[in-house]
N, C-alpha and C positions, 0 to 999 in steps of 0.2 A: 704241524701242517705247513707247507711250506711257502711260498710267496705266490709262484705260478703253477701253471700245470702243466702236466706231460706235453710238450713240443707236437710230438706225434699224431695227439686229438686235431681235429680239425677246428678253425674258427671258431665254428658255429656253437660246437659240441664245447669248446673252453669256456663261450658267452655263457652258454648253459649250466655251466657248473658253476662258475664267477655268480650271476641270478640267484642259485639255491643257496650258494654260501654266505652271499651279503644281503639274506632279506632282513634279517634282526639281529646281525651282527656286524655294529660300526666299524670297527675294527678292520675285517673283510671288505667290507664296503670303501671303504679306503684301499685299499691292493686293488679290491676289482675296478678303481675310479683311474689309478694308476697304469693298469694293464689298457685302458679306453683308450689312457693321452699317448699311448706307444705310436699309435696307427690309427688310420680314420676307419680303416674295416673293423676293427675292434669294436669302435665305439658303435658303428651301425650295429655291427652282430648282439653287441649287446643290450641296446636299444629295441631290437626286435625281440631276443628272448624274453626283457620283462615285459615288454606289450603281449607277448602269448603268457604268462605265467599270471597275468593279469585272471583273465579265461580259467588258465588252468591249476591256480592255486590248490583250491578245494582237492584236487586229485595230487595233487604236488604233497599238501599236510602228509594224506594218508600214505604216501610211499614214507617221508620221513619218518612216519609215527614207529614205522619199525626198525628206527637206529638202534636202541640201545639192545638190541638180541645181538645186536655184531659188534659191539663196542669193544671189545676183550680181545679180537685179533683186528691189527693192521690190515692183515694181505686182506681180510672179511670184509674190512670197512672200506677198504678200495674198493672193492669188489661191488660191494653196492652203493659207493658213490657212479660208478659205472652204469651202474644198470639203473639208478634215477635218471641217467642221463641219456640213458639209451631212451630209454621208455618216454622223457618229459620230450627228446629230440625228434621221436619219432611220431609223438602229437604237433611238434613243430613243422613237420616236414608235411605231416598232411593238410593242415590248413595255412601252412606258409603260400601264398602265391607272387610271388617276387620281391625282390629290390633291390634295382642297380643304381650302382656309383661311378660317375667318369671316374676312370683311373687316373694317378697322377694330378690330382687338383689340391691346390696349396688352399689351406685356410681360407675361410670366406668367399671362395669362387661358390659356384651355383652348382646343387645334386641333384639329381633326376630319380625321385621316387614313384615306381611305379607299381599297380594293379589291377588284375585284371581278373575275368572269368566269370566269378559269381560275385554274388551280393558279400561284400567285406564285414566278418562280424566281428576282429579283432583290431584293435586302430593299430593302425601306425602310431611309435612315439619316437619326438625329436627331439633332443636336449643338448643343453650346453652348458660347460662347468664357466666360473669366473672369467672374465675374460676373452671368451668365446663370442663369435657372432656367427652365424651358421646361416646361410640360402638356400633352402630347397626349394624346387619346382615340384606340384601335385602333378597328380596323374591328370588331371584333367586343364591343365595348365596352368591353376594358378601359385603364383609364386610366396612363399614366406621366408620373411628373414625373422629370424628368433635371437633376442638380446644376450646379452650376459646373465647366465645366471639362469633358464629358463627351460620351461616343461611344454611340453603341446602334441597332443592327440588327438588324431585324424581319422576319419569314419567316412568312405567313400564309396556313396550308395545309387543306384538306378536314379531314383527319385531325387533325392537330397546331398548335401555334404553339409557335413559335422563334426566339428572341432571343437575342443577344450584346453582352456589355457588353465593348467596345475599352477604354475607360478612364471615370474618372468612378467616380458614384453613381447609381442612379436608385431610388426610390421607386414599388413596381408596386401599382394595385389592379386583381384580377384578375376579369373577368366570368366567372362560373361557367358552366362546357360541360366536361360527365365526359364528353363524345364526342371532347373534344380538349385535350391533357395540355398547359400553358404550362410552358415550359424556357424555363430564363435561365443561357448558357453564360457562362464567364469561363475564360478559360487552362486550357479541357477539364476545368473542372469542372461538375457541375451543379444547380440550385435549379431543382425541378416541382413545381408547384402546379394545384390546380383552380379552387376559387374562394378567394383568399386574399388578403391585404395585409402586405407583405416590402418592406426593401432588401436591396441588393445592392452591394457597394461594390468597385473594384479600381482603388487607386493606383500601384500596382508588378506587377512580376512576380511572379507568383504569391503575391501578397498580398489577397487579398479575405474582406471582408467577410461575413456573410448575419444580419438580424436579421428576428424576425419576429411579426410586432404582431396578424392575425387569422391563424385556420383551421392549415392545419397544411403544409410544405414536407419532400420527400426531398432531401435533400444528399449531392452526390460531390464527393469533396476536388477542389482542382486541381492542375496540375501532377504525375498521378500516370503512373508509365510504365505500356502496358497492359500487363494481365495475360491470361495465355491458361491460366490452371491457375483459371477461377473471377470469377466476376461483382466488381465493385468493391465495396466496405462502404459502406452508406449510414450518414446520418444523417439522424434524424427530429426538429425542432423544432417546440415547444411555443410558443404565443403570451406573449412576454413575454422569451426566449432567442434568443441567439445563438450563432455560431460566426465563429473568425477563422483565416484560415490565413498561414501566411508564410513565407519561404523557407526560412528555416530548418527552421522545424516539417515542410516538405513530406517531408524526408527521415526523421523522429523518429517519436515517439508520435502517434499519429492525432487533430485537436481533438476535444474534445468540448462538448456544448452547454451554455453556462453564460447566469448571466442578465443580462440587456442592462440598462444605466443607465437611467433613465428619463428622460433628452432625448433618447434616439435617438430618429428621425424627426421630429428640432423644425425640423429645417433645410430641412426644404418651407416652412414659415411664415416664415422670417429672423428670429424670435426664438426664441431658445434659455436656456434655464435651466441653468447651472452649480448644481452642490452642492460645495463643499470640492474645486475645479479648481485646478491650476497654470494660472499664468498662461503660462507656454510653451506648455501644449495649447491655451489658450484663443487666445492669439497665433496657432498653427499654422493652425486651423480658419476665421478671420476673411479670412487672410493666402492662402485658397483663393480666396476671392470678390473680390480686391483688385487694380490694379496697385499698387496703396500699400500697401508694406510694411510691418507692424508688428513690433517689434524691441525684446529686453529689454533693455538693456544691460550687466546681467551676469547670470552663473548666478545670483546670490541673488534677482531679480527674478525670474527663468524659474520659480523655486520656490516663490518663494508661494503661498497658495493663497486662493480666495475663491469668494465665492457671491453670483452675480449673477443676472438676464436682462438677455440681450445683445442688439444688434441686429448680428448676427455678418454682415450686408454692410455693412457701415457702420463701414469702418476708425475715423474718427475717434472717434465712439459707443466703440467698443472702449475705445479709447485713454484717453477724457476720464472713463468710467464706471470704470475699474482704476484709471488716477489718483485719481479722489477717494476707491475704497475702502481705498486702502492706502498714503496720502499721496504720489502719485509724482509726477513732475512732467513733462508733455508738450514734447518736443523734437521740430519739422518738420523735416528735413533734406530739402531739395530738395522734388520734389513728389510722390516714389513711397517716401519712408520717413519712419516716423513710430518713436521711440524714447523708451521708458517710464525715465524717470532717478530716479536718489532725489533 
C-alpha cells in the first residue's frame, strides 16, 4: 500500500479513503496525519469525513465486511477500495451542507464555518495536532480558538447549540441568541452560556477545567452517575472564577468556584505571564505545544520558582529565558529534549 493516493481523486474522495484506512490502523493514521499537515484543505476535508463516518460507521463495517472475497487480486481490491469510496462519498455529499475557508490564511488567522438549510444532524469537528492553535468562527457567530492538541464538535440546531470537547482546550466567544442556550459537554458535564467568553479545559478523564473571563455560565460537574430522585446541582460563575474537577474529587465534596490566576486565557496569544511559578508547571504547559521536550533534571530545579513572560510555543525561548533567570544551564539532548541543569 503505498503512502498516498491517486493525485487524480478529488480532496474530498482522498479524506475519504485516508478515514477508512486509519480507523484501527496506527500506522495509516500517521500517513493520513501527514497528508492533514500538507495543506489546511486537507486537514478540513478530513475533519469532515470522520465527522460523517461518525453517522455512518455502522454502514462503513458492512461494505468492509466484504474485503477478504477480493483479497487475492490487486487490480479487485482497488477496485473496491473505490467503490467504498464512492458509496461512503456519495452519503457525504447528500447530507454535507457546506464549509468554507478564506483561502490563503496562514496559521492561526480566523475560518468561517458555515450551515445552513435544515436541522444539522452530523457535528462539525475541529482538531489540532501538537502545536496547533486553530480560530474558527460558527455559523451563528461565535468564535472558538481550539489549543494544542485538541478535539471539538459542533451541533448547530434551530433551537440550541451543542458542542463537545473530546480532548484539548478551547477558548469560546459566544454570540448572544437567548433564543438558543450554547452547551459545551465534556465527560456528561455541562458549561451553558448565552452571550459570554469561557474556557473549557479536559486533559484526562473526567478532569476539566471551566474558567470564565465575561457574562455569566451554569455548570454541571462531570462524570456524575444520573440521578432519578432530582435534577443535578449547578454551579454559577462569576467573571474572573473558575472551577476544576478531577477524578478524584468526582466521587468527594462537589467544586466550588474559586478565583482564576490571572494568565488564564494568555495561551490564545502564545505569550503567557507567570507570577512566582514552579518551573515543573511552567515545563508542563510549554511541553503541550512541543515535540521537544523540555525536562528539569532534578526535583530541586522542577521547584523553583520565578516570574517571567514566556513564549510558551517556543520550547527553546522557555529553556534559555529560565536559564538566565535562575542561573541554569541549557543541555540539547537529541532533537526532541531539551534539559534545564545547574
Amino acid at each position: 500500500m503505498t503512502e498516498g493516493h491517486d493525485p487524480k481523486l478529488s480532496i474530498e474522495e482522498q479524506a475519504t479513503l485516508w478515514v477508512l484506512e486509519s480507523k484501527d490502523d496506527p500506522v495509516r493514521r500517521a500517513a493520513a496525519m501527514r497528508w492533514c499537515d500538507e495543506a489546511p484543505e486537507h486537514r478540513i476535508a478530513f475533519d469532515e469525513a470522520e465527522a460523517k463516518m461518525i453517522r455512518l460507521d455502522a454502514a462503513g463495517e458492512s461494505l468492509r465486511s466484504g474485503e477478504p472475497e477480493v483479497q487475492s487480486s490487486p487490480s479487485r481490491q482497488g477496485l473496491w477500495k473505490l467503490a467504498i469510496a464512492a458509496s461512503v462519498i456519495g452519503l457525504l455529499v447528500i447530507s454535507l451542507l457546506g464549509f468554507k475557508k478564506e483561502a490563503g490564511q496562514p496559521q492561526g488567522q480566523r475560518e468561517v464555518a458555515v450551515r445552513g438549510g435544515r436541522v444539522q444532524d452530523d457535528p462539525l469537528v475541529f482538531s489540532t495536532k501538537r502545536g496547533e492553535v486553530r480560530k474558527v468562527t460558527l455559523a451563528d457567530g461565535s468564535v472558538v480558538t481550539l489549543d494544542s492538541d485538541s478535539r471539538l464538535l459542533v451541533w448547530m440546531r434551530s433551537d440550541r447549540r451543542d458542542l463537545e470537547l473530546d480532548h484539548g482546550r478551547v477558548h469560546f466567544e459566544v454570540a448572544h441568541d437567548r433564543s438558543r442556550p450554547f452547551t459545551v459537554m465534556a465527560d456528561g458535564g455541562s458549561t451553558t452560556a448565552l452571550g459570554t467568553v469561557f474556557d473549557v479545559e479536559r486533559r484526562a478523564q473526567c478532569k476539566v477545567n471551566i474558567v470564565l473571563f465575561e457574562g455569566k455560565v451554569a455548570v454541571t460537574p462531570p462524570c456524575q452517575p444520573r440521578r432519578v430522585d432530582g435534577p443535578v446541582v449547578k454551579r454559577y460563575l462569576e467573571p474572573g472564577e473558575r472551577l476544576r474537577y478531577s477524578p478524584a474529587a468526582s466521587q468527594e465534596a462537589p467544586a466550588v468556584p474559586e478565583p482564576a490566576p490571572e494568565n488564564e486565557g494568555q495561551w490564545v496569544t502564545g505569550v503567557k505571564s507567570y507570577n512566582d511559578e514552579t518551573v515543573g508547571s511552567i515545563l508542563a504547559e510549554a511541553n503541550l505545544y512541543s515535540q521537544v521536550q523540555l525536562v528539569a533534571d532534578t526535583p530541586e530545579i522542577a521547584n523553583m520558582r520565578v516570574s517571567a513572560d514566556l513564549h510558551i510555543r517556543n520550547p527553546q525561548n522557555v529553556a534559555k529565558h529560565l536559564a538566565r533567570s535562575l542561573g541554569l544551564t541549557v543541555e540539547f539532548q537529541g532533537n526532541d529534549k531539551i534539559i534545564l541543569k545547574k
